[in-house]
PyMOL CGO cylinders between C-alpha atoms (Angstrom):
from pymol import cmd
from pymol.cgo import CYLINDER

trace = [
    CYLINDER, -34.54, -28.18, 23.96, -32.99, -30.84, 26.12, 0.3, 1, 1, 1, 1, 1, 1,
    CYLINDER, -32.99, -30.84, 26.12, -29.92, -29.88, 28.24, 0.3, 1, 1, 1, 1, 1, 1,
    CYLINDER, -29.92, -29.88, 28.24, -26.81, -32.22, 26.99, 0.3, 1, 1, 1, 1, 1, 1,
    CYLINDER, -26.81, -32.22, 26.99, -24.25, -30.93, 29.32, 0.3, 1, 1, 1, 1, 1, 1,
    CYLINDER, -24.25, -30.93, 29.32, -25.08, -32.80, 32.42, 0.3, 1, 1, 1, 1, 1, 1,
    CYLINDER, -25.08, -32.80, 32.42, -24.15, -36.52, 33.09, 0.3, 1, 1, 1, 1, 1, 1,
    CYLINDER, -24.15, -36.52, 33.09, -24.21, -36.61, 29.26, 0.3, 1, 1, 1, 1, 1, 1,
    CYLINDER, -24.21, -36.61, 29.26, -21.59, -37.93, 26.55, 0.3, 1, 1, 1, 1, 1, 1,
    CYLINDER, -21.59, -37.93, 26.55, -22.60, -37.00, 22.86, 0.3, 1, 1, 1, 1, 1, 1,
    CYLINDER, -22.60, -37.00, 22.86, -20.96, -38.32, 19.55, 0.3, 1, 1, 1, 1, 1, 1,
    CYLINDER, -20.96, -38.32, 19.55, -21.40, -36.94, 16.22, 0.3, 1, 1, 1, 1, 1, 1,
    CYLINDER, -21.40, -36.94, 16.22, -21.95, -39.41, 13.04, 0.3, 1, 1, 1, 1, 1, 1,
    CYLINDER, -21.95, -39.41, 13.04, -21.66, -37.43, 10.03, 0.3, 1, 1, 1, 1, 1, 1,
    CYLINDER, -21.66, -37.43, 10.03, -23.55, -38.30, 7.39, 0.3, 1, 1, 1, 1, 1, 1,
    CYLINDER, -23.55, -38.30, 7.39, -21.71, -36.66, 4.35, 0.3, 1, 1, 1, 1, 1, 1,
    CYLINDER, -21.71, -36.66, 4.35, -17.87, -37.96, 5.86, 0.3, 1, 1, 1, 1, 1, 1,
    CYLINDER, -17.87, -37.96, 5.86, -19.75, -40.96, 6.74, 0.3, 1, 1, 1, 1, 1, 1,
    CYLINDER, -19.75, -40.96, 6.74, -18.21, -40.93, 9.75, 0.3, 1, 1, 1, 1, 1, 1,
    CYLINDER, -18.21, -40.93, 9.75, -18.93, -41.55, 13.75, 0.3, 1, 1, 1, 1, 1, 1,
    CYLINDER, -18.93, -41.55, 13.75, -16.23, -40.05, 16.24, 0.3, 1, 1, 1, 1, 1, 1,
    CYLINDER, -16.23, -40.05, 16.24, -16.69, -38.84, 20.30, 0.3, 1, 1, 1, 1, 1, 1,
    CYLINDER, -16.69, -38.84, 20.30, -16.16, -39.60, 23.77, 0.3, 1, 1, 1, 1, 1, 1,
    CYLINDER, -16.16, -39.60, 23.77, -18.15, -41.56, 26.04, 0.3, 1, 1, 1, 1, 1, 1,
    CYLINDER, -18.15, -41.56, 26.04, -16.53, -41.24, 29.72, 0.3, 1, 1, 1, 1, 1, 1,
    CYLINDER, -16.53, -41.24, 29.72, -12.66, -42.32, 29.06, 0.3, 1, 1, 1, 1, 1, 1,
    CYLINDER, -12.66, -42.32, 29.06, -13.40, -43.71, 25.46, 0.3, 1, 1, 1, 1, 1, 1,
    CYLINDER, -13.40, -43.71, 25.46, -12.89, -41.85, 22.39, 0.3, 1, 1, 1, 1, 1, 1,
    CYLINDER, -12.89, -41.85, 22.39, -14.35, -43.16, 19.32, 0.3, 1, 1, 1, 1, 1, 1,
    CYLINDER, -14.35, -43.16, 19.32, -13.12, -42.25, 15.65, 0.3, 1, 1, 1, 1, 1, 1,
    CYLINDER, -13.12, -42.25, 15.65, -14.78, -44.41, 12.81, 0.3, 1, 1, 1, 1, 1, 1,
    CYLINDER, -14.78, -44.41, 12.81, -15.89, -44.96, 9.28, 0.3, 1, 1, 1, 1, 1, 1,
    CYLINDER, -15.89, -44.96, 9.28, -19.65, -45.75, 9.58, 0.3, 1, 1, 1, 1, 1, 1,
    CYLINDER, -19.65, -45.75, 9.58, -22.36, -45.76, 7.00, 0.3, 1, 1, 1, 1, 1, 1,
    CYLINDER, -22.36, -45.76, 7.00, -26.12, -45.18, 6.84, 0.3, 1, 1, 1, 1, 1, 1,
    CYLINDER, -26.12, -45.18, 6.84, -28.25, -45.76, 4.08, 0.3, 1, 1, 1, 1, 1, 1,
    CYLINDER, -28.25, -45.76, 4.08, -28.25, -47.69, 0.73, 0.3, 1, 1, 1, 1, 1, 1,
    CYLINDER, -28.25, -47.69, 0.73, -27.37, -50.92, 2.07, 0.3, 1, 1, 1, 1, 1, 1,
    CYLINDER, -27.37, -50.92, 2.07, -24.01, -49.60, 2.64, 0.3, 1, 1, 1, 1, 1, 1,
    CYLINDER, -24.01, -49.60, 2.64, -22.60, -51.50, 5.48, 0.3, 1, 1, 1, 1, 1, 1,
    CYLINDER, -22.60, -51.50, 5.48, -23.52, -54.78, 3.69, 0.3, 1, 1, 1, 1, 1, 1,
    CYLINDER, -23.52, -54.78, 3.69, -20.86, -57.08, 3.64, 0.3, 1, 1, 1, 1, 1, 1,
    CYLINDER, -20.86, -57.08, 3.64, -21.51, -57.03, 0.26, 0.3, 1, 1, 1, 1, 1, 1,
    CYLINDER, -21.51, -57.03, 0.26, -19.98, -53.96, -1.59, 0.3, 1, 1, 1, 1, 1, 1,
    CYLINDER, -19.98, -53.96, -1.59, -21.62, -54.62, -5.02, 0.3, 1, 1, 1, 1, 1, 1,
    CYLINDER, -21.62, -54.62, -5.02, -25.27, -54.39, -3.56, 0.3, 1, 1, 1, 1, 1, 1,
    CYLINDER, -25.27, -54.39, -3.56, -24.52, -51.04, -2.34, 0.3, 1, 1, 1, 1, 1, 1,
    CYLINDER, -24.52, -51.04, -2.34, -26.75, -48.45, -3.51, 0.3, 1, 1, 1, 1, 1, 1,
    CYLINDER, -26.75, -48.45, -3.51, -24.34, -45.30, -4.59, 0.3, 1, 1, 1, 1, 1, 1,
    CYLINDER, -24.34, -45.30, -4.59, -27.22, -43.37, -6.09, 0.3, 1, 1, 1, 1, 1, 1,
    CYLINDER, -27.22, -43.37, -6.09, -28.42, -40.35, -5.22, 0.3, 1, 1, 1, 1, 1, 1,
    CYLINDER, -28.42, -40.35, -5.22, -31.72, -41.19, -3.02, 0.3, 1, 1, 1, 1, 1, 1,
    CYLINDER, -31.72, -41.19, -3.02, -29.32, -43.96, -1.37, 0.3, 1, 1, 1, 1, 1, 1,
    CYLINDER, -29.32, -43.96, -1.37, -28.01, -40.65, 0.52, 0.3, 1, 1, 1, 1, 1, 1,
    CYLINDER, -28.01, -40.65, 0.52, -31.10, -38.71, 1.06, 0.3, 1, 1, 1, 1, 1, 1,
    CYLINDER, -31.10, -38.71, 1.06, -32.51, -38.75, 4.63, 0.3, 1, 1, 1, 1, 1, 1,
    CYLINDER, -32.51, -38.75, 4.63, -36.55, -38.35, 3.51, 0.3, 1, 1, 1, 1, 1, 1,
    CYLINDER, -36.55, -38.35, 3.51, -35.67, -41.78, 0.96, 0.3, 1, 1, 1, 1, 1, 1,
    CYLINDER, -35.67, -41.78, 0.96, -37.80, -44.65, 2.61, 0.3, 1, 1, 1, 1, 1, 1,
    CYLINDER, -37.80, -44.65, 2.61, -37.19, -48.28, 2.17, 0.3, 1, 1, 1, 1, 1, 1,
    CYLINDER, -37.19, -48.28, 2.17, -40.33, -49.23, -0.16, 0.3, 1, 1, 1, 1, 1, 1,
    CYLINDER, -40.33, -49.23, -0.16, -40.01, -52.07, -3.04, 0.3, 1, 1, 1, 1, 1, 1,
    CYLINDER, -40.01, -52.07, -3.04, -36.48, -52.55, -4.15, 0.3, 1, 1, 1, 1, 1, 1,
    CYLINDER, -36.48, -52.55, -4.15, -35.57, -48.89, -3.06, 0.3, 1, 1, 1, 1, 1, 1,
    CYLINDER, -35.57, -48.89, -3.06, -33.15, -49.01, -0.16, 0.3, 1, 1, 1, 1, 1, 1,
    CYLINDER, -33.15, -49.01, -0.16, -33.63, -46.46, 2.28, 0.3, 1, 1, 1, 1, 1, 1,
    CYLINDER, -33.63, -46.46, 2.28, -31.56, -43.51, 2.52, 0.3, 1, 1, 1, 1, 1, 1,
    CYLINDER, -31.56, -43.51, 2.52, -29.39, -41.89, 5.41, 0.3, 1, 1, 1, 1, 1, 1,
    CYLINDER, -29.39, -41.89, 5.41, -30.07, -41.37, 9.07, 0.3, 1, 1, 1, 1, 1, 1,
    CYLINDER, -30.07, -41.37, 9.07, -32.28, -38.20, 9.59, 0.3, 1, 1, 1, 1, 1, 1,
    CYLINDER, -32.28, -38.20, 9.59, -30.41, -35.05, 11.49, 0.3, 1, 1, 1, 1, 1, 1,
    CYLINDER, -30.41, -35.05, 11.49, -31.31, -33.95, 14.53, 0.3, 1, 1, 1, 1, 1, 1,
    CYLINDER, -31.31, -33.95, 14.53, -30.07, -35.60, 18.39, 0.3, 1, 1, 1, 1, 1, 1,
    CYLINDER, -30.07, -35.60, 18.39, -30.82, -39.40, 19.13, 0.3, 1, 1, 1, 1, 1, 1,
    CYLINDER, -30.82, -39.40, 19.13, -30.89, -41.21, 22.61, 0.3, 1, 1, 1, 1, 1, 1,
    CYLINDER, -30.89, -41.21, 22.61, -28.88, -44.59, 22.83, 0.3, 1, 1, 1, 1, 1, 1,
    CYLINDER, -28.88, -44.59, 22.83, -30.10, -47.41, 24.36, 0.3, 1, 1, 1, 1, 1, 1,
    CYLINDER, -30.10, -47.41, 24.36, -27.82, -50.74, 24.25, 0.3, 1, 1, 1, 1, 1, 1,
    CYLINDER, -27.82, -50.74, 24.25, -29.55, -53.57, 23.80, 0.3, 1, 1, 1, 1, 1, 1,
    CYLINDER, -29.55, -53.57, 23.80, -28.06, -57.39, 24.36, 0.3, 1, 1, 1, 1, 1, 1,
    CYLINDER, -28.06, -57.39, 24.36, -30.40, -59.54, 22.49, 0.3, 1, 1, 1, 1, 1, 1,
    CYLINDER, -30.40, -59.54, 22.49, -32.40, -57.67, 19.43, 0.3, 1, 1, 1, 1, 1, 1,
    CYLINDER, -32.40, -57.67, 19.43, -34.39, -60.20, 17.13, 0.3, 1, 1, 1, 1, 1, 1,
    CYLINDER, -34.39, -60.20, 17.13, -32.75, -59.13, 13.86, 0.3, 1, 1, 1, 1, 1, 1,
    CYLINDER, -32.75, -59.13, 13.86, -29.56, -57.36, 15.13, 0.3, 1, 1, 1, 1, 1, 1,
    CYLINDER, -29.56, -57.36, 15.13, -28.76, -58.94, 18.13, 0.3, 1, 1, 1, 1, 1, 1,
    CYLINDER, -28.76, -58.94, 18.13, -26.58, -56.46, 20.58, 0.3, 1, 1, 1, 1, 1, 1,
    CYLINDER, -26.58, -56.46, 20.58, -27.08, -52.98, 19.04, 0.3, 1, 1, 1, 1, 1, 1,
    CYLINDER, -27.08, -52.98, 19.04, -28.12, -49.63, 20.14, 0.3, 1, 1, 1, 1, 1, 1,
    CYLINDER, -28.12, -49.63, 20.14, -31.40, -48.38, 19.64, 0.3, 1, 1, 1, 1, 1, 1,
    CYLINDER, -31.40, -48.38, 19.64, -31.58, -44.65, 18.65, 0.3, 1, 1, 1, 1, 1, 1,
    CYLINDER, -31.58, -44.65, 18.65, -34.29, -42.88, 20.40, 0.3, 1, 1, 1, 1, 1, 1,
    CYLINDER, -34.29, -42.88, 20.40, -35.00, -39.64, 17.96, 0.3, 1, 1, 1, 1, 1, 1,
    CYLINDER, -35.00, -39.64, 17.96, -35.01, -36.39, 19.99, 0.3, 1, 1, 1, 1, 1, 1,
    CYLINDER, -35.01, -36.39, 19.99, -37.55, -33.81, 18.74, 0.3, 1, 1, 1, 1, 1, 1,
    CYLINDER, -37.55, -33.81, 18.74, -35.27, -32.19, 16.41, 0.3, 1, 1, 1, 1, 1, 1,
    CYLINDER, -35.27, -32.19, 16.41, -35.15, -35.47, 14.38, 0.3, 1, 1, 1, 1, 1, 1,
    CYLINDER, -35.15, -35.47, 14.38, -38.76, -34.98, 13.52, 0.3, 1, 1, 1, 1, 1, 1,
    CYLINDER, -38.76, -34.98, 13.52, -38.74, -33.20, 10.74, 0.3, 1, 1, 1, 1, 1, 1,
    CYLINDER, -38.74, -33.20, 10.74, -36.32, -31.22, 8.20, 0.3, 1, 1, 1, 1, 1, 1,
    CYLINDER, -36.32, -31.22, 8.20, -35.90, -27.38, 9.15, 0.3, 1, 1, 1, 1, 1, 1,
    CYLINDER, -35.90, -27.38, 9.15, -34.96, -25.63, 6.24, 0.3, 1, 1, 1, 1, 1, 1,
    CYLINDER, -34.96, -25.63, 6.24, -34.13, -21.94, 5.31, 0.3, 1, 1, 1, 1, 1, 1,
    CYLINDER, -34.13, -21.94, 5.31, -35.56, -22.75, 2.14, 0.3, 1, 1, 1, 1, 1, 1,
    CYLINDER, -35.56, -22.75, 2.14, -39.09, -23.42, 3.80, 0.3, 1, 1, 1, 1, 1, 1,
    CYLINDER, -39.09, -23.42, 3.80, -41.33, -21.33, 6.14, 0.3, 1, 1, 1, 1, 1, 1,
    CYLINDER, -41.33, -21.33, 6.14, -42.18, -24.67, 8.02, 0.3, 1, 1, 1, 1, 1, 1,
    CYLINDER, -42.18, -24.67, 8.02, -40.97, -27.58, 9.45, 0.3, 1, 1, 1, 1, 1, 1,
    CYLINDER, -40.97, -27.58, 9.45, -40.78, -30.91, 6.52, 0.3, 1, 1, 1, 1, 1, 1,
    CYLINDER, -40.78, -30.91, 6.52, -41.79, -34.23, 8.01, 0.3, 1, 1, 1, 1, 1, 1,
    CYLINDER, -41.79, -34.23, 8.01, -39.00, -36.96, 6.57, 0.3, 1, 1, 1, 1, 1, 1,
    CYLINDER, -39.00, -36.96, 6.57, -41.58, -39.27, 7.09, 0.3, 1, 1, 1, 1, 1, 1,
    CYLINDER, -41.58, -39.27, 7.09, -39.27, -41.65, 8.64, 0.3, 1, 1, 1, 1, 1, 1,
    CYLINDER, -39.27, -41.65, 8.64, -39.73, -44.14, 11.39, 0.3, 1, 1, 1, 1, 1, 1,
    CYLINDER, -39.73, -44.14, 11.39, -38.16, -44.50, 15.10, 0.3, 1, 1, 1, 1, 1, 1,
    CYLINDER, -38.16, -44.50, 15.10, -36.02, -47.53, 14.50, 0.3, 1, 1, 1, 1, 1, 1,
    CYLINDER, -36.02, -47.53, 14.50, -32.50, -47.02, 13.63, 0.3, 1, 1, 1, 1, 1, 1,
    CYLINDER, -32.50, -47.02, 13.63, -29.91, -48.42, 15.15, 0.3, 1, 1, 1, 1, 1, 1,
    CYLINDER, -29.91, -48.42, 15.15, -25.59, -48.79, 15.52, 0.3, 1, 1, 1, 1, 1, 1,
    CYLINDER, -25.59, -48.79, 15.52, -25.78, -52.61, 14.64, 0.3, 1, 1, 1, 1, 1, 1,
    CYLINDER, -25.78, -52.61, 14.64, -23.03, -54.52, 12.96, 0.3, 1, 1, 1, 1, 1, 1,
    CYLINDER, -23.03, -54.52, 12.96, -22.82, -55.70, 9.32, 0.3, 1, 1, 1, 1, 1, 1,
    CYLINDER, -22.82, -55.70, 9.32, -24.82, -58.06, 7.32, 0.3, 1, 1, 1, 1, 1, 1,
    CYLINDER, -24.82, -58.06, 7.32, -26.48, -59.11, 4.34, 0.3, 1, 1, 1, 1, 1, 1,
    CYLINDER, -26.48, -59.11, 4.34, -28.46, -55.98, 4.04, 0.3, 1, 1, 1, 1, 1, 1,
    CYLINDER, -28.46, -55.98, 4.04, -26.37, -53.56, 5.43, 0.3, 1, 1, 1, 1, 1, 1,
    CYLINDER, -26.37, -53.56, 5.43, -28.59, -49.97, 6.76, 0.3, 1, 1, 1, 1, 1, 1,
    CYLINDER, -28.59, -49.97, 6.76, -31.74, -48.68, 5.39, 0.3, 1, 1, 1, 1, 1, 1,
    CYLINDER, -31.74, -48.68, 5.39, -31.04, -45.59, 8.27, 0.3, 1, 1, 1, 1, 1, 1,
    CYLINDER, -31.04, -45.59, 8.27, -28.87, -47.05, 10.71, 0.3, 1, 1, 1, 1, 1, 1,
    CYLINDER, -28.87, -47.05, 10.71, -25.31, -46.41, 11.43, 0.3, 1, 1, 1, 1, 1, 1,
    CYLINDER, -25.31, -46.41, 11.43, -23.26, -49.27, 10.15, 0.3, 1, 1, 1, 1, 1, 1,
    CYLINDER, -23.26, -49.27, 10.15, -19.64, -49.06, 11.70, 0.3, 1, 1, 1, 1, 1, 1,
    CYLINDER, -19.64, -49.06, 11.70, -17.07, -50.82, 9.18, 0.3, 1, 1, 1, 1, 1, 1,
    CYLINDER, -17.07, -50.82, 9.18, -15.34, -52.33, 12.20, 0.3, 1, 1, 1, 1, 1, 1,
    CYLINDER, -15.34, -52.33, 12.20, -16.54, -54.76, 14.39, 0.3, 1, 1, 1, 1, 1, 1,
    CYLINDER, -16.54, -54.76, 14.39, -14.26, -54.67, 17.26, 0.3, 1, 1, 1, 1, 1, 1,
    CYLINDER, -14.26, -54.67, 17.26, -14.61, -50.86, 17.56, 0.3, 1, 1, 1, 1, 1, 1,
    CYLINDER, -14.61, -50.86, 17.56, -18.51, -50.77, 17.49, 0.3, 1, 1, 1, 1, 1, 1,
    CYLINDER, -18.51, -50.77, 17.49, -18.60, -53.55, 20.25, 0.3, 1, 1, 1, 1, 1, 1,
    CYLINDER, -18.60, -53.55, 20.25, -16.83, -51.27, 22.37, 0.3, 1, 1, 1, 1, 1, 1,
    CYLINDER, -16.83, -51.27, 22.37, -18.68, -48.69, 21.41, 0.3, 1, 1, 1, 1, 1, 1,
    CYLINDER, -18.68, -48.69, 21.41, -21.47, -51.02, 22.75, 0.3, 1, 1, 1, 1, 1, 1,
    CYLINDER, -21.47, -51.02, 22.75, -19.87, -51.90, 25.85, 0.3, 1, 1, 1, 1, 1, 1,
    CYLINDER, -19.87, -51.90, 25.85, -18.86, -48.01, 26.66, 0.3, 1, 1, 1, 1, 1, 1,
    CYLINDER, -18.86, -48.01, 26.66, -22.49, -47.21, 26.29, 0.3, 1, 1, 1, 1, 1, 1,
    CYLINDER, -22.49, -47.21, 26.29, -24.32, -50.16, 28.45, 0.3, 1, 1, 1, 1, 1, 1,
    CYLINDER, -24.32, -50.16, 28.45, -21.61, -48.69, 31.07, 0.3, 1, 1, 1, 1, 1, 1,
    CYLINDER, -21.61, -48.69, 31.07, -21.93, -45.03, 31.05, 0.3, 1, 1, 1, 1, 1, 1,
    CYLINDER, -21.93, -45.03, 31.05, -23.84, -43.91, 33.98, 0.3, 1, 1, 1, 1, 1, 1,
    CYLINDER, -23.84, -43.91, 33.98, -25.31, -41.27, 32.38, 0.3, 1, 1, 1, 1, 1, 1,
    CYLINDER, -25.31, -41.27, 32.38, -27.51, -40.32, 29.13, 0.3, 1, 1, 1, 1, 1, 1,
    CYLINDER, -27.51, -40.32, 29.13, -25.24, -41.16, 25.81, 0.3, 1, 1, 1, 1, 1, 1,
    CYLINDER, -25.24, -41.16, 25.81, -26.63, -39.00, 22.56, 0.3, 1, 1, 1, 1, 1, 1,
    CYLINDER, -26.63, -39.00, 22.56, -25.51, -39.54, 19.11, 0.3, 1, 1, 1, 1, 1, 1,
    CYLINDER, -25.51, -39.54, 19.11, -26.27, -35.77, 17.16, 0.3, 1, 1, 1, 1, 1, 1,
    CYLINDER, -26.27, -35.77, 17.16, -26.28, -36.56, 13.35, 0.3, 1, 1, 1, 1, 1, 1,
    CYLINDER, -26.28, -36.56, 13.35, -25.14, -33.63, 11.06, 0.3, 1, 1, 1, 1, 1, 1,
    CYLINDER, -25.14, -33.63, 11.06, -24.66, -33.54, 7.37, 0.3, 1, 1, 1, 1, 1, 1,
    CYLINDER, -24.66, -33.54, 7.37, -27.42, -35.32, 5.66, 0.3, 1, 1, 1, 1, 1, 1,
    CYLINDER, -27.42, -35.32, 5.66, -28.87, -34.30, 2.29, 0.3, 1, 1, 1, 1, 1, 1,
    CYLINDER, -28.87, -34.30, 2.29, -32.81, -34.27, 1.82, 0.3, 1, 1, 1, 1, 1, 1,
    CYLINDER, -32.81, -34.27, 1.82, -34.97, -33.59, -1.12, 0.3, 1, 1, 1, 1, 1, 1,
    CYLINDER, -34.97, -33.59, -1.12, -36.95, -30.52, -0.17, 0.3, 1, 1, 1, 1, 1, 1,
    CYLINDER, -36.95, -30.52, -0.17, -40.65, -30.61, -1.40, 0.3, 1, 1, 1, 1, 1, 1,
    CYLINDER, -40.65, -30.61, -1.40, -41.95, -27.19, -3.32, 0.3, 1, 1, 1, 1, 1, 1,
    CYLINDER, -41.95, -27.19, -3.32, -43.22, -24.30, -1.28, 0.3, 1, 1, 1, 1, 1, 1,
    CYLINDER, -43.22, -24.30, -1.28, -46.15, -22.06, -2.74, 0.3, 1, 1, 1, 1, 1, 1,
    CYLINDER, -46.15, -22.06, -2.74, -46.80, -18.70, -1.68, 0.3, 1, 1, 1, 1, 1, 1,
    CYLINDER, -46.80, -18.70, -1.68, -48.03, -18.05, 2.39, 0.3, 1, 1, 1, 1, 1, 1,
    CYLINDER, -48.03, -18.05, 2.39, -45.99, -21.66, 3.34, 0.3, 1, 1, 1, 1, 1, 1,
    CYLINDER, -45.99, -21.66, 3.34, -47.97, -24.31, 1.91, 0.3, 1, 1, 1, 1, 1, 1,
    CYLINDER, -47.97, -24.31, 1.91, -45.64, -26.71, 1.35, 0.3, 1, 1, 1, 1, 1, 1,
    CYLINDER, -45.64, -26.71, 1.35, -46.56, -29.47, -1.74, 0.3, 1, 1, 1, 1, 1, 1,
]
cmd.load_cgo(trace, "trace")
């Protein structure tokens, strides 16, 4: 596991509260922020509010929005001019935000998800994974505190919901 004492600044978005709060050098950060469903649009009645909107192993195929930000640490890395999302943070996934570890399963569950979420602002289609803050001015200084932190900057996301696959007998998982 990778040491995040040293040089390092770590917030915590949790899924369930929906929420994204920490320190990055002399900045503290408290704010509602949403992943998944299209929540974050700045169109309330397209949000999904069903179940798989909130489950972390819910891709984005067809019509189905994708569901919350996987657990596990993330590396940010601002970035000034993204095609779709102009400037955002990338979050790198650590390699506990692989796969689901469960006590109800022998082994680790691949989520299946990809490597591209992101703290971007809102829009038309809100997240499908990334962390949506609800308020603009805060998340660009979120932005700016993390382009200027001389140092590694980790968001840890806690408190997601998955559906768990069946295990059989000696671990298979199906």
């Amino acid at each position: 596991m990778t040491n995040f004492q040293s040089f390092t600044a770590t917030l915590t978005y949790d899924a369930a509260r929906e929420f994204l709060s920490g320190s990055i050098g002399a900045h503290t950060f408290h704010m509602k922020a949403y992943s998944g469903g299209g929540r974050g649009s700045t169109h309330p009645q397209k949000w999904d509010s069903s179940l798989r909107s909130y489950l972390a192993n819910t891709k984005k195929i067809g019509t189905q929005r994708g569901g919350s930000i996987p657990s596990g640490h993330y590396v940010c890395h601002y970035i000034l001019h993204h095609p779709r999302f102009h400037e955002c943070i990338w979050l790198e996934r650590c390699s506990d935000a692989i796969a689901i570890s469960s006590p109800f399963s022998s082994q680790l569950i691949p989520h299946m998800r990809g490597n591209d979420f992101f703290i971007h602002g809102r829009g038309e289609l809100g997240s499908d994974g990334c962390i949506v803050p609800q308020n603009h001015t805060v998340r660009l200084q979120l932005n700016k505190a993390i382009e200027h932190f001389h140092g590694t900057v980790y968001v840890h996301v806690v408190g997601t919901a998955y559906a768990l696959p069946a295990e059989r007998g000696g671990g298979i998982v199906v």
